[in-house]
C-alpha positions as CSV (number, residue, x, y, z in Angstrom):
1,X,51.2,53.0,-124.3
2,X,48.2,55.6,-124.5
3,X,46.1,56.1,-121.3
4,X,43.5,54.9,-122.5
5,X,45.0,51.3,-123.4
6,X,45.9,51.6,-119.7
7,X,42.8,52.2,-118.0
8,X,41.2,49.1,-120.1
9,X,44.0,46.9,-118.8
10,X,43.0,48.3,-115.6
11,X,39.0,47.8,-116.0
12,X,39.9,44.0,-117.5
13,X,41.5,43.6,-114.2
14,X,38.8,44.9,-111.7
15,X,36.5,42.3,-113.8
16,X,39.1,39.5,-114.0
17,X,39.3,39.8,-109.8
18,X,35.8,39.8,-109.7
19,X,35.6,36.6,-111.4
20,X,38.0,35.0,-109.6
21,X,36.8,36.0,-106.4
22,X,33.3,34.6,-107.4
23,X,35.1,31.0,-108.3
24,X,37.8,31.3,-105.5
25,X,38.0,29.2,-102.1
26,X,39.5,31.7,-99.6
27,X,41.3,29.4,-97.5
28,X,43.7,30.3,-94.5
29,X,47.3,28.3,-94.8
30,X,47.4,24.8,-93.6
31,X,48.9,25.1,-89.7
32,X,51.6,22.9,-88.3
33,X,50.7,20.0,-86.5
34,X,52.1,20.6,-83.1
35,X,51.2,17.1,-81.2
36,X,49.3,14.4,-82.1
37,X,47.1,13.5,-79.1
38,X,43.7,11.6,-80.1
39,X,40.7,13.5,-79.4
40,X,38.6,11.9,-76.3
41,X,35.1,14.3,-76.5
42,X,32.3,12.3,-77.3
43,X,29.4,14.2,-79.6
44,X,25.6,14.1,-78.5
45,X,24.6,12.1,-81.5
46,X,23.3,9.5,-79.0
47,X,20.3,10.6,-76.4
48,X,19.2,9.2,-73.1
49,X,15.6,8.0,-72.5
50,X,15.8,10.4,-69.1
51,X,17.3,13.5,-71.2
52,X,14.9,16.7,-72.0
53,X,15.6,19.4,-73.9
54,X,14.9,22.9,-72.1
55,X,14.5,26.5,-73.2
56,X,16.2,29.6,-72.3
57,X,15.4,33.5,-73.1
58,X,16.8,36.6,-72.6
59,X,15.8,40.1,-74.7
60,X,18.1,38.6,-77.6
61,X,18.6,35.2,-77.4
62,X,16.5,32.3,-77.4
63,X,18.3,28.7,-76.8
64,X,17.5,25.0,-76.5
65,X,19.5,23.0,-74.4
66,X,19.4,19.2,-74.4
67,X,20.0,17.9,-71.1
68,X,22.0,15.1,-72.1
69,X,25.2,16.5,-72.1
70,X,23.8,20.0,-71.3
71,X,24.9,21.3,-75.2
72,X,23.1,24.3,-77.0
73,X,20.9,22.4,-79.9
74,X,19.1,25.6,-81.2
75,X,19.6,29.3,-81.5
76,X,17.5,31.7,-82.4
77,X,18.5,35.8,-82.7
78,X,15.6,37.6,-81.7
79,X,16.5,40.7,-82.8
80,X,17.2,39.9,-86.2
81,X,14.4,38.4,-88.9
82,X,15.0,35.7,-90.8
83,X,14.0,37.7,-94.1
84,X,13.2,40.5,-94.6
85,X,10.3,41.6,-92.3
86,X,9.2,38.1,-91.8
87,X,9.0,38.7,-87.9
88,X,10.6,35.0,-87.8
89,X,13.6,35.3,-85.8
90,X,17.3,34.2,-87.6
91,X,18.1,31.0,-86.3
92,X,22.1,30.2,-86.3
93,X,22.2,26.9,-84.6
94,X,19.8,23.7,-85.9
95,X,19.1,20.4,-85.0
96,X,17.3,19.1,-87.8
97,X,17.6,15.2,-88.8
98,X,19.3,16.3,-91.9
99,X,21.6,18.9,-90.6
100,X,23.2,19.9,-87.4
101,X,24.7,23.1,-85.8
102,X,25.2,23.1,-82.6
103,X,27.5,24.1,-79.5
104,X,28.7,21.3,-77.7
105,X,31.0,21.4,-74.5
106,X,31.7,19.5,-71.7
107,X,34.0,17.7,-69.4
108,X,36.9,15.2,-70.7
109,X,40.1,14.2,-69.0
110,X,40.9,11.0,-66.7
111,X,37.5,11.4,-64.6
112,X,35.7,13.4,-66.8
113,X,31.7,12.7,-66.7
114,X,31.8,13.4,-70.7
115,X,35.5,10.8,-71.2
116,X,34.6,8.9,-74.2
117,X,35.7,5.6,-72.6
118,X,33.1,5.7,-70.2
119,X,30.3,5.7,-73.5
120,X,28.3,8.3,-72.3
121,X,27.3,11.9,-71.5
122,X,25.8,12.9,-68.2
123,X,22.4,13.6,-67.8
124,X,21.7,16.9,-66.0
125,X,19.4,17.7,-63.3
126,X,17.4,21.0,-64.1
127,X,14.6,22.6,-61.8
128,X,12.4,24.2,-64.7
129,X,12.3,23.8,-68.1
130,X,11.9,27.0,-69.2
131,X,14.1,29.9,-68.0
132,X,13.3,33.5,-69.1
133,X,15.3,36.9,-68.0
134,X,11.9,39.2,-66.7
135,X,11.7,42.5,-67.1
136,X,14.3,44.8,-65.3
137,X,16.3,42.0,-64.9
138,X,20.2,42.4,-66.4
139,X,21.2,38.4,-65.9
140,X,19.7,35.1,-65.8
141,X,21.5,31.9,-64.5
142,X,21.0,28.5,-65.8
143,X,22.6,25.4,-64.0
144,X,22.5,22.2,-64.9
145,X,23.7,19.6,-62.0
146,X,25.1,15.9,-62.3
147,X,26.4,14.2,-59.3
148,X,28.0,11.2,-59.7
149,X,30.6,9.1,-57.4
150,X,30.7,11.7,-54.6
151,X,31.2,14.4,-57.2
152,X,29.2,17.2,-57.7
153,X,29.1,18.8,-61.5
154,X,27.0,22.0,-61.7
155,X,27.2,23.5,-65.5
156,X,25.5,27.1,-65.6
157,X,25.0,29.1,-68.6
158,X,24.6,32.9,-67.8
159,X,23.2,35.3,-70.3
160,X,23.4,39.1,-70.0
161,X,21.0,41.6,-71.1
162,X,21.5,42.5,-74.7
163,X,24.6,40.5,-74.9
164,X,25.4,37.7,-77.5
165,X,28.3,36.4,-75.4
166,X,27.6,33.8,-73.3
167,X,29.3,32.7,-69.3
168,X,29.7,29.2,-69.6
169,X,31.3,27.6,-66.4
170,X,31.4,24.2,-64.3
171,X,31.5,24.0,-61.0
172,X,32.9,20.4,-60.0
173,X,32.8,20.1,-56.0
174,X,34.7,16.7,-55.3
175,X,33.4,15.2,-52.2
176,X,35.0,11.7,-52.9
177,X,37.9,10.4,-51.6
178,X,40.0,10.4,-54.1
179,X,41.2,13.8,-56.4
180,X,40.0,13.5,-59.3
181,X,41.5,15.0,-63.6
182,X,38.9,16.9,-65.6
183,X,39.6,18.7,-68.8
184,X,37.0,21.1,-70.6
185,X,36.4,21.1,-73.8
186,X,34.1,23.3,-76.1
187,X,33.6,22.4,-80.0
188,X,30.9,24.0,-82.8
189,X,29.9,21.1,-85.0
190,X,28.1,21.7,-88.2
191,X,26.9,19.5,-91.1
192,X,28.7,20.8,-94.5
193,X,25.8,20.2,-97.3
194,X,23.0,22.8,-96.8
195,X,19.5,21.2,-97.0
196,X,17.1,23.0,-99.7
197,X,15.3,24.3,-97.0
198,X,17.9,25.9,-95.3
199,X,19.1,29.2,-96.9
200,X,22.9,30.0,-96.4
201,X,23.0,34.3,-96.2
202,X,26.1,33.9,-99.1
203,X,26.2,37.1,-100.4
204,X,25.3,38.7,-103.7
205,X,27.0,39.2,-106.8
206,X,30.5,38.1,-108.2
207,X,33.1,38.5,-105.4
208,X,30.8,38.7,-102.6
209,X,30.4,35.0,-101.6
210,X,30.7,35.0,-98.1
211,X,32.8,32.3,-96.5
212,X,31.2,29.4,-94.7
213,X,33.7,27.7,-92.4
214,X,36.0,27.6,-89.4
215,X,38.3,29.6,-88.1
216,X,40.2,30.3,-85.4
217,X,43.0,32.7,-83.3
218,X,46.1,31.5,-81.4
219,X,49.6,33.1,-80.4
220,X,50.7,32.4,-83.5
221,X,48.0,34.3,-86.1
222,X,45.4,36.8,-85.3
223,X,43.0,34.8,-87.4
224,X,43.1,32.6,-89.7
225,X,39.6,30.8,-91.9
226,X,40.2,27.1,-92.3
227,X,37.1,25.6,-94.5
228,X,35.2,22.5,-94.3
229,X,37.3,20.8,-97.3
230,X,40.5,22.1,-95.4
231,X,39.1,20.1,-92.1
232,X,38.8,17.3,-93.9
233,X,41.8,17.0,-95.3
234,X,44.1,17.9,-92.2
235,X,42.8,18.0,-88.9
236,X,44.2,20.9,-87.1
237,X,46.1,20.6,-83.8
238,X,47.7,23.9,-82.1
239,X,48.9,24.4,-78.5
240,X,48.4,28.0,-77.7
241,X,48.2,30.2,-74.8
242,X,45.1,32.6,-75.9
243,X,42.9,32.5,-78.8
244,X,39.5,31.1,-79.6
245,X,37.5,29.0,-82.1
246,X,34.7,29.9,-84.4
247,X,32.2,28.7,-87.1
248,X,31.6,31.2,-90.0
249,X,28.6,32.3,-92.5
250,X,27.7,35.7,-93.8
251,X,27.0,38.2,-91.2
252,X,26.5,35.8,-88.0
253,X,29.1,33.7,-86.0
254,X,29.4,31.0,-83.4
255,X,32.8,30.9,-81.3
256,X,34.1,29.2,-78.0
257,X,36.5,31.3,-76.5
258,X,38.3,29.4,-73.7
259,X,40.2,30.8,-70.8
260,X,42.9,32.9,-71.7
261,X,45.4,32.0,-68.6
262,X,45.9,28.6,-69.6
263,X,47.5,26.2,-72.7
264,X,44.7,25.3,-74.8
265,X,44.7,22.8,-77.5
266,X,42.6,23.9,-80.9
267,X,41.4,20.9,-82.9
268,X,39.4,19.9,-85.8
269,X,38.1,17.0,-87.5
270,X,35.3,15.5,-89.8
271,X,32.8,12.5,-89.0
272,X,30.0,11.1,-90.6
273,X,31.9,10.1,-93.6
274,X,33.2,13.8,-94.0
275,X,29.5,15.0,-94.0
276,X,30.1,17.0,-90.8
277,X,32.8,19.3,-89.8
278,X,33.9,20.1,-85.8
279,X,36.3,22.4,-84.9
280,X,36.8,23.0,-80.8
281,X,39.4,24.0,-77.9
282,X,40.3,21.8,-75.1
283,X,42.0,23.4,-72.0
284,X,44.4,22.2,-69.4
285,X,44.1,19.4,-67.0
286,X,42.6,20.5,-64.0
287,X,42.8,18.8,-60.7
288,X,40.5,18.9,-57.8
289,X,41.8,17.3,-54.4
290,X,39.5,15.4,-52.4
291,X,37.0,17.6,-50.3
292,X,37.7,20.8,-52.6
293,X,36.1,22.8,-55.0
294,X,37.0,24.2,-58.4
295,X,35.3,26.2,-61.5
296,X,36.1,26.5,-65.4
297,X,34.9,29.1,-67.4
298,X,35.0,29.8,-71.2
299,X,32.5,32.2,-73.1
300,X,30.0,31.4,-75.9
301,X,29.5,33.9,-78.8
302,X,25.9,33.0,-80.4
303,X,24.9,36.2,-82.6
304,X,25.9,39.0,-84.9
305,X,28.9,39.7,-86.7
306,X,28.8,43.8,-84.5
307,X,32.8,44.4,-84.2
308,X,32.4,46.6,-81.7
309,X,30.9,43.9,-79.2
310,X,33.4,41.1,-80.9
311,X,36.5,43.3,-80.0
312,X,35.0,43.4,-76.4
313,X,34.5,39.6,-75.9
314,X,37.8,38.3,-77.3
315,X,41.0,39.8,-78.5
316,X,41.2,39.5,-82.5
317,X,37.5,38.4,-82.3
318,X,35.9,41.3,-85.0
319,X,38.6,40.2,-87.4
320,X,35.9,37.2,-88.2
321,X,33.9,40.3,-89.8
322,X,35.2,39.0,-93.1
323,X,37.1,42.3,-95.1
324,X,39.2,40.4,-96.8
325,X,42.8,41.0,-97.2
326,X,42.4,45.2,-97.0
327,X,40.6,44.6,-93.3
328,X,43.2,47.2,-92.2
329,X,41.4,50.0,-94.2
330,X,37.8,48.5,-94.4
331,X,38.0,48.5,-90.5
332,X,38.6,52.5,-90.3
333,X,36.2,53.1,-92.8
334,X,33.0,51.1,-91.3
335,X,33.5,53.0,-88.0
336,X,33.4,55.9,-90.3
337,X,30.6,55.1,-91.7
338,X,28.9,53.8,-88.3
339,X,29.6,57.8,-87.4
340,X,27.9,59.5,-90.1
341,X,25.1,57.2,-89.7
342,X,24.8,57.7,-85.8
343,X,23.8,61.8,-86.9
344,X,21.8,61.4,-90.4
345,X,20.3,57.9,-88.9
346,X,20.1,56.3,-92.7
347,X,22.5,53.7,-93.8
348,X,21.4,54.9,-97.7
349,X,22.8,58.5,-96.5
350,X,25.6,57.9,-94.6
351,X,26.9,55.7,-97.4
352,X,26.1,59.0,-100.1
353,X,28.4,61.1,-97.4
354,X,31.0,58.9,-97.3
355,X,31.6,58.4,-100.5
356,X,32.2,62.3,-101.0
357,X,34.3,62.2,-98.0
358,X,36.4,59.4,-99.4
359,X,36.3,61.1,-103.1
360,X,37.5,64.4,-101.2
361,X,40.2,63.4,-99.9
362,X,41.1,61.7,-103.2
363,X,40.5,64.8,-104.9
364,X,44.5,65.6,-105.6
365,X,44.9,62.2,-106.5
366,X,41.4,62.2,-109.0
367,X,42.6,65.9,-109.9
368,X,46.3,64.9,-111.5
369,X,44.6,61.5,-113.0
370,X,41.6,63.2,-114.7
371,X,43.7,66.6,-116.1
372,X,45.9,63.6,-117.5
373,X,42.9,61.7,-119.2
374,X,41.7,65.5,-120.3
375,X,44.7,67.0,-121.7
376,X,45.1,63.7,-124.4
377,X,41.6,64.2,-124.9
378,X,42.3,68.0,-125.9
379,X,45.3,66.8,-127.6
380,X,43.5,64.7,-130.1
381,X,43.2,67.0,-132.6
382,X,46.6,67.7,-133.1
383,X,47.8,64.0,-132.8
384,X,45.8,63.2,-135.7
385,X,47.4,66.3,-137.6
386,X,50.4,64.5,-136.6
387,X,49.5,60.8,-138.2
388,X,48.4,62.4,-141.2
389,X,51.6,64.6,-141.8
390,X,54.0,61.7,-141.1
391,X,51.8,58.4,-142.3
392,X,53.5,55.8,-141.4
393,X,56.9,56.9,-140.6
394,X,56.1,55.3,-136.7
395,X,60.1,56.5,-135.8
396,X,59.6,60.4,-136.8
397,X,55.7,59.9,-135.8
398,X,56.6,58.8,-132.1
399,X,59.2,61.6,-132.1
400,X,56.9,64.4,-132.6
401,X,54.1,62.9,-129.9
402,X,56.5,62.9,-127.2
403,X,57.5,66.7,-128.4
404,X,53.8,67.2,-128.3
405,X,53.7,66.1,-124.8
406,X,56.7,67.1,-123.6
407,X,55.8,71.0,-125.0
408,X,51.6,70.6,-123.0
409,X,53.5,68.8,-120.1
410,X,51.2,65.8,-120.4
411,X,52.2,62.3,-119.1
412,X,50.2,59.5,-121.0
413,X,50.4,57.1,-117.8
414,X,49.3,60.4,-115.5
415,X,46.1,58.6,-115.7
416,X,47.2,55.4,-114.1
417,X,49.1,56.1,-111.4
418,X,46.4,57.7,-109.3
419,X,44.1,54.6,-110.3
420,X,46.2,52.2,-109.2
421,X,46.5,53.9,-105.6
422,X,42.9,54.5,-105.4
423,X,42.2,50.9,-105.9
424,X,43.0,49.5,-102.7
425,X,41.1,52.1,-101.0
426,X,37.5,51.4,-103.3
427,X,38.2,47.5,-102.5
428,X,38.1,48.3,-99.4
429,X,34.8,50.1,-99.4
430,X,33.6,47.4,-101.4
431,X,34.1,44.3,-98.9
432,X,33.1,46.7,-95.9
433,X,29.6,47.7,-97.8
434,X,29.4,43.8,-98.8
435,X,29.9,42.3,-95.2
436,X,28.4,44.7,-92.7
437,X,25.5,43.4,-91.1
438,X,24.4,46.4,-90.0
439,X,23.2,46.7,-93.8
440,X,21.2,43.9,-93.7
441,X,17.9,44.8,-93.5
442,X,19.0,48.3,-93.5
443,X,16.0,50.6,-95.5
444,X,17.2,53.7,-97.0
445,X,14.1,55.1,-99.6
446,X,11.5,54.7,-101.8
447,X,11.5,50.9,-103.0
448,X,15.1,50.1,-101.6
449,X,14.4,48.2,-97.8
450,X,17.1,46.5,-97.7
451,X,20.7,47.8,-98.3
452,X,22.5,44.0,-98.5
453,X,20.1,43.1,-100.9
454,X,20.2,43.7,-105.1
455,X,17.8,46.1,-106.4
456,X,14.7,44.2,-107.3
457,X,13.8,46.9,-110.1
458,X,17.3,46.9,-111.5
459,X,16.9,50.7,-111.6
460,X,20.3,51.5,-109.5
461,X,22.6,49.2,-111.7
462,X,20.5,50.6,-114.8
463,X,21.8,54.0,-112.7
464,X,25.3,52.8,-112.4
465,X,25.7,51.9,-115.9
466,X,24.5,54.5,-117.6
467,X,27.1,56.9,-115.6
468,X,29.8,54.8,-116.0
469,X,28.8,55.1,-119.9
470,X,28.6,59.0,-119.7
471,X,31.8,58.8,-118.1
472,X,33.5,56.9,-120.9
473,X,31.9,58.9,-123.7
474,X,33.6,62.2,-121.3
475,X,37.3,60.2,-121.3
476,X,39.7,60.9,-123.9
477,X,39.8,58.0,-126.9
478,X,43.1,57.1,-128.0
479,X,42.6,53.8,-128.9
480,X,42.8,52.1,-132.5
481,X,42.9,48.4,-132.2
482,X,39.2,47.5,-133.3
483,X,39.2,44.6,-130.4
484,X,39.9,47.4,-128.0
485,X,37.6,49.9,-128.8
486,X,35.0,46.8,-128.9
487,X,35.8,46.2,-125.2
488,X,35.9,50.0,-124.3
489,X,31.9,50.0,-125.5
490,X,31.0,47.0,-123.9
491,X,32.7,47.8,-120.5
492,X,30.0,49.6,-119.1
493,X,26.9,46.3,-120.0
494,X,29.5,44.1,-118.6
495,X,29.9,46.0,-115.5
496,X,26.4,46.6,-115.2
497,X,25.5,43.0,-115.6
498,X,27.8,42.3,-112.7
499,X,26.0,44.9,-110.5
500,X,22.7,44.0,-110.8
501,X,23.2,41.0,-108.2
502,X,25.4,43.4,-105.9
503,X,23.9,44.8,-102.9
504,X,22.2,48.2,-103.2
505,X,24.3,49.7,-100.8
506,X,27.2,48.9,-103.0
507,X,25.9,50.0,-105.9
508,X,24.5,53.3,-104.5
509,X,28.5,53.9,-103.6
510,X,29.2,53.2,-107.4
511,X,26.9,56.0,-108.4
512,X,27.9,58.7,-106.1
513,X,31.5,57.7,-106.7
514,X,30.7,58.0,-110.8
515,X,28.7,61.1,-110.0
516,X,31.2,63.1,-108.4
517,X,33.5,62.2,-111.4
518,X,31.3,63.4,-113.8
519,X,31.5,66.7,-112.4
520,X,34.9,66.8,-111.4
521,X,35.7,65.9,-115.3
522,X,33.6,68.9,-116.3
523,X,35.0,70.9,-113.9
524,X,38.8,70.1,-115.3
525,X,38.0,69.7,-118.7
526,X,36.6,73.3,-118.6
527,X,39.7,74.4,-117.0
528,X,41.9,73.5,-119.6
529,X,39.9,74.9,-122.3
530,X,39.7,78.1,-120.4
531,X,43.5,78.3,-120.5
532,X,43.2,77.4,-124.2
533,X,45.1,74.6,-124.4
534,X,42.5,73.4,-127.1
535,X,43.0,76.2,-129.1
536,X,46.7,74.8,-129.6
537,X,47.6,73.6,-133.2
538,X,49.9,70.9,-134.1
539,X,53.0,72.4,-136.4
C-alpha cells in the first residue's frame, strides 16, 4: 500500500478517536461487591430550628458549615475566579434548592450521635460564627461541640495556610458509665443534573470532555472513575486497608481521605429518585471505655486539581488529574513543562519550548519517516514513466516498483512506522495541555488570556490549518482513488474545524509541532535532491 494511503488511514484514525472520545462515557470497571452491609449515615436534607450555619476563612478557602450535623455546605476557592477575571471566587461545593454539593461526615455506629435510627443529627455548639486565619497566622482551629448522655463530641476542622487539604477529627470524651461504639463516616454528595445557572468547567472541543463523577482508590486499584449512571446502577461496596474517595469535574476535586491504619469500607448510592449521587468511606468501629478519651481523624481535599500537593495529601491522589489512559507519559511531561515554565514564567512559552524539545528528541524518528515520505515524492516521476511503459500489466508493473525501490532503498511504509510510535507520545501532550489547571486562566500574548480557553478570533486554528495544508501540499502524492484524494484535501478544514473549540494552548502545540515539520521537510527534501536522487530516471 503507498504511504500516502497509510498516513490517511492514520489521519481517519486520529479523527475517528476524536469522535469517539467526544461521544464516549469513560467509565472505570464495575467493582466486586465484597459485603453487603446497609448503609446507617443519615444526610442533612432535614435542619433543626436551633442549627446555624457558620463561616470559615483562611488565605484560600472560604467554607460554610451548617451546624446541624457540622457538614461543609459551601466552598469557595479564593484563589481562583470563577471566569475569567471576574474577581468572583470558583465555588466547588453548593447548596442551592435545586442542587447540592456538599461534604458531609459524621459519627455512625451503635452510639453514634449521627446513627440513623436515632432520626437525627446533632446540633453543634460553636463560640463565633465567623472564624478567619489573621495575618501571620499558619493555622486556624474550628470545633464544633455536642454533649449528649455524659458524652462529650468535639468536631474541629483545621485549615493550614495555603493548603486545600483539610484536618478533620472528633474528639469523643465518654464520661458515661457505660463504653460506648462509634464509627466515622465521611461522604461527597452531589445532585447529577446541572442547573442552567450553574456552569460545569467540561472542557473544549471533541475529546476533551472532562469527566464529572466519582472516583475512588483502594488496595486493590490506584484509581478508578465510577460515574453518576454507574452509581446508580450498582452501588459500590469495598473493604480496603488505604485509599480514599473523591467527586470529579474539570480541573477541581472534592475527596475524603480516611485514616490509612484502619479497614475502611468505600460506598456509593443514589437518592432522590436517582437525582443525586453519594459516594463516601466509613472506617472501623471504634470503642471508648467509660471515663476515656479517644480521637478520629480523616482529611478533606476542597480545591485544585495541583498534583504536586495531591501526591502530598494521599498516596495515588494526583492520579484524579484526569490524563487518560497515557497518565504514565502525560505525568513526566507536565512536570516538564511546569520546569520550563518556572525560568521563562509564560505558560504560552514554555509550551513553544516543549514542543521542540519533544520534536527533538523525535527527530531520528521524524528524520527516517519524513526521508521515507520524500524519497516517493522524488520518485514520482519515474513511477509514472513506469505506468505508462507497462499500462496495465499490474504483475510486471508491481515488479518494476519494488526494483525501483529496492535499487533508491525506499520503504513505502518508512512513513508509518515512526507515526504510529509518535502517537502515544502527541496523545499524551494532548490530555496533559487539555487538563492542566495550571492553564486555566493562564495568559500568554496579545489577545490570547486564557490558555484553556478556544481562540475567540479563530486566528490560531486558522494558523493550524493552514500549516497543516502547507504540509500536505510538501508530502509526497501517491494516491489515485478519487474518494481518497477527496479526503487528503479536506483533511486539513476538517481538522481545523475540530480545533477551533480546542484550547489555545493545545492548538499553539499543533502549530509549533507543524512548524518544525515544515522545516525539517525542507531541510530533507533538499538533502536528497543534493545527492541527486531526483535527477534519477526510470529505465
Amino acid at each position: 500500500m503507498a504511504a500516502q494511503r497509510n498516513i490517511l488511514v492514520i489521519a481517519l484514525l486520529i479523527v475517528s478517536f476524536f469522535i469517539w472520545q467526544a461521544w464516549q462515557h469513560d467509565h472505570a470497571p464495575k467493582p466486586i461487591i465484597e459485603n453487603q452491609q446497609t448503609e446507617q449515615m443519615v444526610s442533612n436534607d432535614s435542619t433543626s430550628s436551633s442549627a446555624k450555619i457558620i463561616t470559615v476563612k483562611s488565605d484560600v478557602l472560604s467554607l460554610t458549615i451548617n451546624t446541624y450535623g457540622g457538614d461543609v455546605q459551601s466552598a469557595d476557592l479564593l484563589k481562583y475566579d470563577q471566569t475569567l477575571n471576574s474577581k468572583t471566587p470558583y465555588q466547588l461545593l453548593i447548596t442551592k434548592p435545586d442542587f447540592v454539593y456538599v461534604a458531609e461526615s459524621g459519627l455512625a455506629g451503635k452510639d453514634g450521635p449521627d446513627n440513623a435510627q436515632k432520626g437525627a443529627r446533632p446540633v453543634y455548639k460553636v463560640t463565633q460564627n465567623e472564624f478567619v486565619l489573621a495575618d501571620g497566622q499558619e493555622e486556624l482551629r474550628v470545633p464544633l461541640t455536642y454533649t449528649k448522655d455524659g458524652v462529650k463530641y468535639t468536631k474541629t476542622y483545621t485549615l493550614k495556610r495555603g493548603k486545600y487539604a483539610i484536618d478533620v477529627s472528633y474528639d469523643i470524651e465518654n464520661k458515661s458509665a457505660s463504653p460506648i461504639e462509634v464509627t466515622m463516616y465521611g461522604q461527597l454528595k452531589q445532585t447529577i443534573a446541572l442547573p442552567n445557572d450553574i456552569v460545569s468547567e467540561g472542557g473544549s472541543g471533541l475529546g476533551l470532555s472532562a469527566f464529572r463523577g466519582a472516583a475512588y482508590s483502594s488496595s486493590e486499584t490506584n484509581y478508578s472513575k465510577y460515574s453518576f449512571d454507574d452509581i446508580k446502577s450498582d452501588n459500590l461496596k469495598i473493604n480496603t486497608q488505604t485509599g480514599w474517595i473523591a467527586m470529579l469535574q474539570h480541573y477541581f476535586a472534592s475527596a475524603w481521605i480516611p485514616s490509612q491504619n484502619q479497614e475502611n469500607h468505600i460506598y456509593s448510592r443514589s437518592t432522590n429518585n436517582d437525582t443525586q449521587a453519594t459516594i463516601g468511606f466509613r472506617g472501623e468501629n471504634t470503642t471508648i471505655a467509660s471515663g476515656s478519651r479517644q480521637t478520629i481523624n480523616a482529611q478533606l481535599w476542597l480545591g485544585p486539581e495541583i498534583q504536586s500537593e495531591l501526591k502530598d495529601t494521599a498516596q495515588h491522589l494526583d492520579l484524579i488529574v484526569d490524563y487518560g489512559w497515557l497518565w504514565f507519559l502525560s505525568q513526566p511531561l507536565f512536570y516538564l513543562l511546569k520546569f520550563i515554565q518556572s525560568f521563562v514564567s509564560n505558560w504560552g512559552v514554555a509550551i513553544i519550548i516543549i514542543t521542540f524539545i519533544v520534536r527533538g528528541i523525535l527527530f531520528p524518528l521524524t528524520r527516517t519517516q519524513y526521508r521515507s515520505l520524500a524519497k516517493m515524492k522524488l520518485l514520482q516521476p519515474r513511477l509514472q514513466a513506469l505506468k505508462e511503459r507497462y499500462g496495465d500489466d499490474s504483475k510486471k508493473m508491481g515488479q518494476a516498483t519494488m526494483e525501483l525501490y529496492s535499487q533508491e532503498k525506499v520503504n513505502p511504509l518508512g512513513g508509518c512506522l515512526p507515526l504510529l510510535i509518535q502517537m502515544p507520545i502527541f496523545l499524551s501532550l494532548f490530555y496533559m495541555l487539555g487538563n492542566s489547571i495550571e492553564l486555566r486562566h493562564a495568559p500568554f500574548m496579545l489577545w490570547i488570556n486564557d490558555l484553556s480557553a478556544q481562540d475567540p478570533y479563530y486566528v490560531l486554528p486558522l494558523i493550524m490549518g493552514l500549516t497543516m495544508f502547507l504540509i500536505q501540499k510538501m508530502s509526497p502524492t501517491t494516491v489515485n482513488d478519487p474518494m481518497q484524494k477527496k479526503l487528503m484535501t479536506f483533511m486539513p478544514v476538517i481538522f481545523t474545524a475540530f480545533f477551533l473549540w480546542f484550547p489555545s494552548g493545545l492548538v499553539l502545540y499543533y502549530i509549533v509541532s507543524n512548524l518544525f515539520t515544515i522545516v525539517q521537510q525542507r531541510v530533507i527534501y533538499w538533502e536528497l535532491e543534493k545527492n541527486g536522487l531526483h535527477e534519477k530516471k526510470a529505465k
